[in-house]
VOGU-3710 file (C-alpha; in Angstrom, 3 decimals, decimal comma):
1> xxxxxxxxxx> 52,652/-7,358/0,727  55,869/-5,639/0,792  59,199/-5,916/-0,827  61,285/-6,757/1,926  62,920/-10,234/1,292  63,419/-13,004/3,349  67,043/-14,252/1,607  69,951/-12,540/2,786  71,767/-13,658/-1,078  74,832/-13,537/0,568
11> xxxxxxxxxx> 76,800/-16,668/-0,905  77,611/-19,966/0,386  75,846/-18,974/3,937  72,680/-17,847/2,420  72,463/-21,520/0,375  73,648/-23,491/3,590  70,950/-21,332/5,586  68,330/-22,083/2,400  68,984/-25,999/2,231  68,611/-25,739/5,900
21> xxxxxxxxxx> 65,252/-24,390/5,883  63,960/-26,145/2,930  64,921/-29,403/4,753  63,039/-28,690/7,901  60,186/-27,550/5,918  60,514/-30,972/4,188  60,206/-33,000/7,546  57,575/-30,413/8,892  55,401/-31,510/5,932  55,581/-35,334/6,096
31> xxxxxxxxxx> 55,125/-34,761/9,801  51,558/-32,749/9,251  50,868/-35,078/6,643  50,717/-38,400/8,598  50,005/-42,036/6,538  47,381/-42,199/4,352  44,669/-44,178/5,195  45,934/-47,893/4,714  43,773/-49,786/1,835  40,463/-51,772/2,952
41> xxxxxxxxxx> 40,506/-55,011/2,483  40,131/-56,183/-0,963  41,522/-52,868/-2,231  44,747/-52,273/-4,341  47,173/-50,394/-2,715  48,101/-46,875/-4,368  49,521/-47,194/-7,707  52,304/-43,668/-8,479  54,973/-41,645/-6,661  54,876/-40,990/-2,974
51> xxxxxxxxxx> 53,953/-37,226/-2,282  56,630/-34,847/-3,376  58,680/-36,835/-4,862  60,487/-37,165/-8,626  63,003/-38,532/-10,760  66,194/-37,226/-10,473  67,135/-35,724/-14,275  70,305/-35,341/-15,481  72,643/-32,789/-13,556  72,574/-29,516/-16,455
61> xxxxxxxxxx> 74,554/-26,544/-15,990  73,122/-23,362/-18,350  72,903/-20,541/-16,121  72,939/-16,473/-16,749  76,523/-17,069/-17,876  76,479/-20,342/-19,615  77,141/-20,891/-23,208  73,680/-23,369/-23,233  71,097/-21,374/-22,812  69,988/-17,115/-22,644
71> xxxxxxxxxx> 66,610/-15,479/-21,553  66,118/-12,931/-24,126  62,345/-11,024/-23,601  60,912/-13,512/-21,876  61,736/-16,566/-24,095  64,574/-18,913/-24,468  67,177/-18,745/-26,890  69,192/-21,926/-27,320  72,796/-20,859/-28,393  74,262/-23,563/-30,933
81> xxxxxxxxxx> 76,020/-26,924/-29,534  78,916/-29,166/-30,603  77,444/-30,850/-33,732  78,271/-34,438/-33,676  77,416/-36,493/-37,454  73,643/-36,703/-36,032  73,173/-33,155/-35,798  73,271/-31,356/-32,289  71,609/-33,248/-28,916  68,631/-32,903/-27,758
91> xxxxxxxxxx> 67,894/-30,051/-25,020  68,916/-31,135/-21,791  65,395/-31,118/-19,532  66,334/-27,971/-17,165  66,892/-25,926/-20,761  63,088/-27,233/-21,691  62,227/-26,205/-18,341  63,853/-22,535/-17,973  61,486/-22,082/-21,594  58,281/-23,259/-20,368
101> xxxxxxxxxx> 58,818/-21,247/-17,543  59,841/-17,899/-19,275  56,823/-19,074/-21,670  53,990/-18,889/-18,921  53,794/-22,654/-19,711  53,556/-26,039/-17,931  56,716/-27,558/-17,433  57,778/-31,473/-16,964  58,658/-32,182/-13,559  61,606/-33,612/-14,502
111> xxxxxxxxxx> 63,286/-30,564/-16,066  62,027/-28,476/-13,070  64,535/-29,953/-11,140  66,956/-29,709/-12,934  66,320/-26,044/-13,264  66,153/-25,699/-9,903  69,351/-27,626/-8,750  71,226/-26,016/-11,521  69,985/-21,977/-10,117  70,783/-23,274/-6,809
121> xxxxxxxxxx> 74,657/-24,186/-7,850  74,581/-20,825/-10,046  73,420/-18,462/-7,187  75,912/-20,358/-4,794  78,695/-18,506/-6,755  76,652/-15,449/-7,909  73,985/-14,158/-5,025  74,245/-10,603/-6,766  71,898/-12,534/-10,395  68,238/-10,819/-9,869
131> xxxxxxxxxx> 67,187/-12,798/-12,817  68,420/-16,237/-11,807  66,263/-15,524/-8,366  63,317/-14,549/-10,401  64,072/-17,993/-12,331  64,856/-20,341/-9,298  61,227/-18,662/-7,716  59,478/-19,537/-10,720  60,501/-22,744/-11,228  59,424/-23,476/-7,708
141> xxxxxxxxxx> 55,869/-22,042/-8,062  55,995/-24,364/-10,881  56,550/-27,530/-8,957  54,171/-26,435/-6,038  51,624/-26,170/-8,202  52,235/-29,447/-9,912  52,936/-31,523/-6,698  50,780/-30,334/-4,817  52,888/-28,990/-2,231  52,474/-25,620/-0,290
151> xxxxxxxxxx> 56,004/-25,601/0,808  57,419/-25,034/-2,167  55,844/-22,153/-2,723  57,163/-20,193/0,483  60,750/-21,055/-0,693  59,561/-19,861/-3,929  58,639/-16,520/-2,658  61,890/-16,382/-0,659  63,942/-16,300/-4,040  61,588/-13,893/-5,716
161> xxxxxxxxxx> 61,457/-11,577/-2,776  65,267/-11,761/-2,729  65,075/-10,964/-6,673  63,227/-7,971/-5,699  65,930/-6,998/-2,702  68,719/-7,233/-5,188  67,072/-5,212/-8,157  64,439/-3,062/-6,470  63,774/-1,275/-9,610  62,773/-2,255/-13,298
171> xxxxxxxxxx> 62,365/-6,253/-11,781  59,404/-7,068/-13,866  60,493/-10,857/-14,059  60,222/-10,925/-10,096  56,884/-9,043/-10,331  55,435/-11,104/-12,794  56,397/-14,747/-10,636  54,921/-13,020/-7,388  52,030/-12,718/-9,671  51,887/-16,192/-10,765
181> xxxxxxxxxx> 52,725/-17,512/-6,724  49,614/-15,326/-5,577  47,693/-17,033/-8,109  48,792/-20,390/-7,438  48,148/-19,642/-3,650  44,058/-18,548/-4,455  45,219/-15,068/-3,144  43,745/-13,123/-6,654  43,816/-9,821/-5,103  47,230/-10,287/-4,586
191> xxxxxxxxxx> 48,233/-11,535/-8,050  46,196/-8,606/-9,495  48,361/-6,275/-7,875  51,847/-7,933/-8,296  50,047/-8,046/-12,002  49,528/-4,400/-12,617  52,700/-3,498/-11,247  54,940/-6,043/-13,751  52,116/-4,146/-16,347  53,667/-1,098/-15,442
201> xxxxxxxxxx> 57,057/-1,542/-16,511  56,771/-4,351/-18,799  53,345/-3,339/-20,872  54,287/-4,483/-24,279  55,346/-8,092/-22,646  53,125/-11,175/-23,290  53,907/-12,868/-20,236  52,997/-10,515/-18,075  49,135/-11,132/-19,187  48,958/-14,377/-18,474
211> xxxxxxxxxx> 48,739/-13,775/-14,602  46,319/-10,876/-14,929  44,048/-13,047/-16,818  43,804/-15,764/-13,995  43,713/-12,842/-11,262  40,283/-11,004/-12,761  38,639/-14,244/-13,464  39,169/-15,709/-9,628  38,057/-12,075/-8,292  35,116/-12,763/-10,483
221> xxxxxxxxxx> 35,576/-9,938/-13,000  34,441/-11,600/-16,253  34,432/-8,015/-18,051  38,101/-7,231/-17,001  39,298/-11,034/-17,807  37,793/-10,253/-21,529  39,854/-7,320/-21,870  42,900/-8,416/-20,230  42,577/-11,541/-22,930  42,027/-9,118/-25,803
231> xxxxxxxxxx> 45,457/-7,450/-24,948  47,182/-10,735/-24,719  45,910/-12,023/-27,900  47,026/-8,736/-29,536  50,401/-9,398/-28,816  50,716/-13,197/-28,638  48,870/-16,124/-30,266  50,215/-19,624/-29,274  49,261/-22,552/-26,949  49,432/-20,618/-23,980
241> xxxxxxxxxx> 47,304/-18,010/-24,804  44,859/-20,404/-26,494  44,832/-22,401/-22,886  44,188/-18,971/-21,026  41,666/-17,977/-23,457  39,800/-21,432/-23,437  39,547/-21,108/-19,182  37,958/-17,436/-20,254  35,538/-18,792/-22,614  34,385/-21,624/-20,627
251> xxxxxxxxxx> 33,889/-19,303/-17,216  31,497/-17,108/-19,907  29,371/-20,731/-20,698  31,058/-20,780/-24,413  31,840/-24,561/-24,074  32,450/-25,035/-27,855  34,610/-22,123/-28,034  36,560/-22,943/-25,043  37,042/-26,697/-26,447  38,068/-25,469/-29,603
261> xxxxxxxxxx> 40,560/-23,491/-28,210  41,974/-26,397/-26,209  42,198/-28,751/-29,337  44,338/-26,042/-30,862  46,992/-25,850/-27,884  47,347/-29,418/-27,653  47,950/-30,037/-31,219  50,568/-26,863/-31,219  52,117/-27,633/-27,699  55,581/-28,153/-28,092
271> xxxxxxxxxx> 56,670/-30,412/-25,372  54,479/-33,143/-23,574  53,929/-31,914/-20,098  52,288/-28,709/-22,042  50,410/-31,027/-24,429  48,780/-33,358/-21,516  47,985/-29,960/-19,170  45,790/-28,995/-22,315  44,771/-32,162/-23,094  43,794/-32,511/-18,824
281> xxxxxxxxxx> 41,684/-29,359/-19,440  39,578/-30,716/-22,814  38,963/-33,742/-20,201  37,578/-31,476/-17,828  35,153/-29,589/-20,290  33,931/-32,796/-21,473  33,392/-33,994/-17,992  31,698/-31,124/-17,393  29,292/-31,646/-20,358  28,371/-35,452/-19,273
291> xxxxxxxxxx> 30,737/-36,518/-22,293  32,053/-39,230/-20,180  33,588/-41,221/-22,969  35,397/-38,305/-24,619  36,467/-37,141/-21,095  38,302/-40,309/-20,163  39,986/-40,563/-23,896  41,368/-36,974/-23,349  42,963/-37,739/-19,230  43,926/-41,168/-20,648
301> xxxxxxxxxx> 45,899/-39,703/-23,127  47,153/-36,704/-20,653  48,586/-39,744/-18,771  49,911/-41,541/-21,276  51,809/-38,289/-22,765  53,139/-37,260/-19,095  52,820/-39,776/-16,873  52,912/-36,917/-13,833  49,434/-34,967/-14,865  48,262/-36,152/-11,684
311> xxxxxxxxxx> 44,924/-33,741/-12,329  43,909/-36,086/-14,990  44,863/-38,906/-12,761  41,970/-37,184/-10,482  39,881/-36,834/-13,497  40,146/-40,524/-14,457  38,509/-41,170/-11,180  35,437/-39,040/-11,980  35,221/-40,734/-14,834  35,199/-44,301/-13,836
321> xxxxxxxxxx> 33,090/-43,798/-10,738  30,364/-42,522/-12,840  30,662/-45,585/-15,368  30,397/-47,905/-12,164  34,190/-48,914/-12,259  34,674/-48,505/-8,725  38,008/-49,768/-8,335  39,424/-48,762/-11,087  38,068/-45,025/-10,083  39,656/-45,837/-6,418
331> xxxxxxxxxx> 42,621/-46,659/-7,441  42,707/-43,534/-9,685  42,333/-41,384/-7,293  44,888/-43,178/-4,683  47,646/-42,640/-7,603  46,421/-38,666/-7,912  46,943/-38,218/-4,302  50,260/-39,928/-4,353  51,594/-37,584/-6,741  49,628/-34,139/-6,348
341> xxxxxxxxxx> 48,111/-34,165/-2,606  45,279/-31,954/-2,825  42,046/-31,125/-0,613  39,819/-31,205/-3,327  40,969/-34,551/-4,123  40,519/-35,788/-0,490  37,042/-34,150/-1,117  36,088/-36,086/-3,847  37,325/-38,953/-3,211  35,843/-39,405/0,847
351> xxxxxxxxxx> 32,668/-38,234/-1,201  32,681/-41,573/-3,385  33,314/-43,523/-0,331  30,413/-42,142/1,396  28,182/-43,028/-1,189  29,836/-46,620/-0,922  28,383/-46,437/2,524  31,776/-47,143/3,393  31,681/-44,113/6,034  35,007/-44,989/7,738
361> xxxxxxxxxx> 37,376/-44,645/4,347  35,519/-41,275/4,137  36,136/-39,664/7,571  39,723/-40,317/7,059  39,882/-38,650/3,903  37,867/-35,825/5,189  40,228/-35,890/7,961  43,073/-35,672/5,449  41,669/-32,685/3,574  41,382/-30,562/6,835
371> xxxxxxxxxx> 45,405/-31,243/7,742  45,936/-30,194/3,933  44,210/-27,290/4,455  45,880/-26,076/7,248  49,570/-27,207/5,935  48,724/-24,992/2,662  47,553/-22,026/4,834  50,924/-22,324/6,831  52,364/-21,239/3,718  50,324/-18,608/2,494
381> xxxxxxxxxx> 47,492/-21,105/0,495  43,543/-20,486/0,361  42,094/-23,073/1,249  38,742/-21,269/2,208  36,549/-22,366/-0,586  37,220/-26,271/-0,446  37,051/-26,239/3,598  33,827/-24,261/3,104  32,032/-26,755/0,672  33,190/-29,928/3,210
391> xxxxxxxxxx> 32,039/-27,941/6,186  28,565/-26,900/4,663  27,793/-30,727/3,593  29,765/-32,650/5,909  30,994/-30,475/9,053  29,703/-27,327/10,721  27,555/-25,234/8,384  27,064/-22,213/10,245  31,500/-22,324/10,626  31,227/-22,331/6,584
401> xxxxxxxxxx> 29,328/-19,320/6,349  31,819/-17,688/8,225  34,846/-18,995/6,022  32,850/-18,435/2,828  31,258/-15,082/3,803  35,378/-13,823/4,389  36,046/-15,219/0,643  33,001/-13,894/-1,193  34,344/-9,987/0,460  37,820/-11,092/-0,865
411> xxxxxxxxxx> 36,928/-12,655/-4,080  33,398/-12,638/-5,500  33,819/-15,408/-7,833  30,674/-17,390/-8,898  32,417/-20,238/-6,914  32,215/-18,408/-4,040  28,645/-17,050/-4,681  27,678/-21,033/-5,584  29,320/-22,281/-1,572  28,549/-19,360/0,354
421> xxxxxxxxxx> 24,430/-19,633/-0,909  24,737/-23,048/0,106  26,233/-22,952/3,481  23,477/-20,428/4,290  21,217/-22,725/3,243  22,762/-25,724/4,924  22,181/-23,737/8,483  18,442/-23,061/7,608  19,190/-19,133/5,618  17,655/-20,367/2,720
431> xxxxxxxxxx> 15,726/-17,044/1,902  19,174/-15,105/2,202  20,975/-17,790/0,207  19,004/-17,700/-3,018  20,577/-14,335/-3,821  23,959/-16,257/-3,540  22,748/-18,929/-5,730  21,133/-16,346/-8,209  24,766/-15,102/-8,530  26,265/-17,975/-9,415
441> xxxxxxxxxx> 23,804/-18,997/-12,068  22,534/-16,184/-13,964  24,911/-14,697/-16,435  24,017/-11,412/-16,037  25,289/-11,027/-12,835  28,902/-13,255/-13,382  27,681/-16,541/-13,185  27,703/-17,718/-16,975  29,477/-20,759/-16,142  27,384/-23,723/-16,946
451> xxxxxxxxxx> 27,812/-25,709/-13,437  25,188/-28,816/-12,970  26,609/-28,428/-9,151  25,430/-24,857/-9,128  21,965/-25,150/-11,113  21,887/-28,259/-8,514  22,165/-26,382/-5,347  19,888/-23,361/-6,669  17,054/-25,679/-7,841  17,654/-27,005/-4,070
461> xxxxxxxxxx> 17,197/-23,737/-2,523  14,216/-23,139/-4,417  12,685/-26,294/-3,133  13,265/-25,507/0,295  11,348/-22,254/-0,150  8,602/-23,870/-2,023  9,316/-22,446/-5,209  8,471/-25,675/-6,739  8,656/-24,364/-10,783  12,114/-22,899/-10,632
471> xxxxxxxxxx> 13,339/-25,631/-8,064  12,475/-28,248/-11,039  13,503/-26,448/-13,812  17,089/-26,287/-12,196  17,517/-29,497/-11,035  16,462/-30,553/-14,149  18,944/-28,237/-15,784  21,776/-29,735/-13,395  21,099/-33,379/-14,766  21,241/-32,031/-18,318
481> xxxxxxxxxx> 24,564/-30,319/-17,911  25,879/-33,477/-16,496  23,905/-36,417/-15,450  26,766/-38,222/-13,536  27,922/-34,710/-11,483  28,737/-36,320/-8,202  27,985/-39,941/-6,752  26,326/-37,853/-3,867  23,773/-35,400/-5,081  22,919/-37,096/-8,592
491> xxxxxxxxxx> 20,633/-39,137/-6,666  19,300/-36,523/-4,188  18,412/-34,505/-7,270  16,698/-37,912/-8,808  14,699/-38,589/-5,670  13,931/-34,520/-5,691  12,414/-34,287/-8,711  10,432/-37,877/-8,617  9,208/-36,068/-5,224  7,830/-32,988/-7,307
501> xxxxxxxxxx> 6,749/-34,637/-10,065  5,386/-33,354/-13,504  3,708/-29,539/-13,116  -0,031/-29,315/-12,605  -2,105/-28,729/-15,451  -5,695/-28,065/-13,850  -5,991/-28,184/-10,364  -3,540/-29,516/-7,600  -1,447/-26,811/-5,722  0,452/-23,451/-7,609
511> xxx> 4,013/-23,818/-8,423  5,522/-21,081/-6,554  7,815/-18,731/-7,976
//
């Protein structure tokens, strides 16, 4: 990428010509979105928000210049209020915001617009602030990311672009959100070098870790992401570093560790949307485990502390539709993709229909994930690696080798190892995809992540080749991880295994390995 920007930052023009675009990118959206698939019969209709949308916060005003609020290395400094008899009011939410943004942290969705309105107003008046387009472009990688919405994150790199075109030198603030935007886009390579380059001139800054972190653990470099997190904890230790360090640990198959370090961020996170992201993420490693009791406590009480954590909204739905609470997981899921419209979600969610035998819902979910697809890659999004899995089990499996074989030369992640081995074994490669599958499940080459949907599709593989020792020790290994992994291939891997049996003693034909 290079520096030019797309913002001209040239006053009340620029804004008009901004709101402008922002407006037809609004419409273009709903238009590629099209309705969601109307309830079945029987069904409740979607509990939550309509896509994109949020409560309207109260109007703040604490810009570059403004007496409320200064960004001094990185963090916020609130400068004292009138004091009325009850001591001084609480922070208004675009103040909470502009900190959990300079903090690297997840901010309430609420207080993100009000950040965002109140840069908007500022820059109308003062194009020439670097820092307040660094701040507007980080806010709105913030609220892509949250709502699930692509578009915000081309207008996001708009602002930091124009950041960048203002102050071309010594902009580390810019640099570090183009990091964070590549991230949020799946474009690691990207983020790693946006990364190094805010490194550069900023080396002794916490923040500008954080990114680099998440950029050498999607490019698959577990050794780098190590180091990257030793240099972060040397300078920093609070819930943000805890939550990056707990995403390290569990990629490296240290469960406990990563859960401990989870605990400790929630119970330290100072405002709720950071407490229920961290409490989202303990949800997901006990999901992960099979703990399906101590996973629903943990996205129960994500919800209950910020009622937008539509991830644990998603995670709910796992939850339930293992337990056999179908409609409650249904519904779960409708109120995820209401607020946070992601492909994965349409994924999972056409996947529980289908094992429903309810094959219509499905296809128009699956439908729904390909248009999602394509609207994030229309602004810059990867959607490779969740187009590749539905292709390789539900679509064209030789087209998701292609797709996969492109993102395992980008970024060889065990994820991508895991889909690409089994899209080549979907379209009959199974001898070439057991390397792939070897990847993704050994530790010693990257794949220390303890996945029951990897050891799943290796033990798979192995079966297909007639490797019939292996093939049950991993499948077996895949129901141990998690015995309620997905409504689809738990019972494949049941039916596999009753198929193979116990291993022969004396007699009866050679497990092959």
């Amino acid at each position: 990428m290079d520096d030019k920007p797309q913002e001209t930052g040239s006053g009340d023009g620029a804004r008009r010509q901004e709101r402008a675009r922002e407006q037809d990118e609004t419409r273009g959206r709903d238009e590629a979105r099209g309705p969601s698939p109307a309830p079945e019969r029987g069904e409740a209709p979607a509990p939550g928000k309509a896509p994109g949308r949020t409560g309207r916060g109260r109007r703040v005003w604490c810009g570059s210049v403004a007496a409320g609020c200064a960004v001094l290395g990185g963090m916020l400094v609130l400068l004292p209020w009138e004091r009325g008899a009850d001591g001084p009011p609480e922070p208004a939410p675009g103040a909470l915001a502009l900190a959990a943004v300079a903090g690297g942290v997840p901010a309430s969705l609420t207080g993100l617009e009000a950040l965002v309105e109140e840069r908007e107003r500022h820059l109308e008046e003062h194009p020439r602030d670097a820092e307040a387009w660094a701040v507007l472009g980080a806010a709105r990688v913030e609220q892509g990311r949250r709502l699930g919405d692509p578009a915000r994150y081309s207008r996001a790199e708009r602002a930091l672009r124009t950041s960048l075109k203002v102050r071309p030198r010594d902009n580390a603030a810019a640099l570090r959100g183009l990091a964070a935007l590549a991230n949020a886009r799946r474009d690691h390579p990207a983020a790693l070098e946006w990364g190094e380059r805010a490194r550069k001139l900023e080396p002794k800054r916490w923040t500008t870790y954080l990114p680099l972190v998440e950029a050498y653990a999607g490019l698959g470099d577990g050794e780098a992401a190590g180091r990257t997190l030793d240099r972060l904890k040397a300078l920093r230790s609070d819930p943000a570093v805890m939550a990056r360090a707990a995403a390290v640990y569990r990629d490296k198959g240290l469960r406990d560790d990563a859960a401990a370090q989870l605990a400790d961020a929630a119970a330290a996170a100072g405002e709720p949307a950071e407490r229920a992201s961290y409490l989202e993420q303990s949800g997901q490693l006990a999901w992960e485990r099979g703990d399906l009791e101590d996973a629903l406590g943990h996205f129960r009480e994500a919800v209950r502390v910020d009622p937008d954590q539509w991830a644990a909204r998603a995670g709910q739905g796992r939850v339930l539709a293992a337990l056999g609470r179908t409609a409650e997981a249904l519904d779960a899921y409708r109120a995820a993709l209401a607020g946070q419209p992601l492909p994965e979600y349409e994924l999972e969610l056409g996947e529980l229909y289908e094992s429903l035998g309810r094959r219509q819902a499905a296809r128009d979910h699956y439908a729904l994930l390909r248009s999602r697809v394509r609207e994030a890659a229309a602004h810059g999004a990867d959607g490779n690696l969740v187009l590749g899995r539905f292709e390789a089990d539900h679509g064209d499996p030789g087209a998701a080798v292609r797709r996969l074989r492109t993102e395992w030369e980008r970024q060889p992640s065990a994820a991508a190892a895991d889909a690409l081995g089994w899209a080549l074994h979907r379209s009959g490669r199974s001898g070439e995809a057991l390397g792939f599958a070897v990847r993704a499940t050994e530790e010693t080459h990257g794949g220390g992540v303890r996945s029951a949907l990897h050891a799943f599709h290796r033990g798979m593989i192995e079966l297909e080749l007639e490797r019939y020792g292996p093939a049950r020790r991993h499948l077996r290994e895949a129901l141990r991880i998690n015995p309620h992994f997905s409504p689809l291939r738990v019972p494949r891997a049941r039916a596999a295994l009753e198929r193979l049996g116990e291993p022969p003693v004396d007699g009866g034909p050679p497990d092959r390995s």
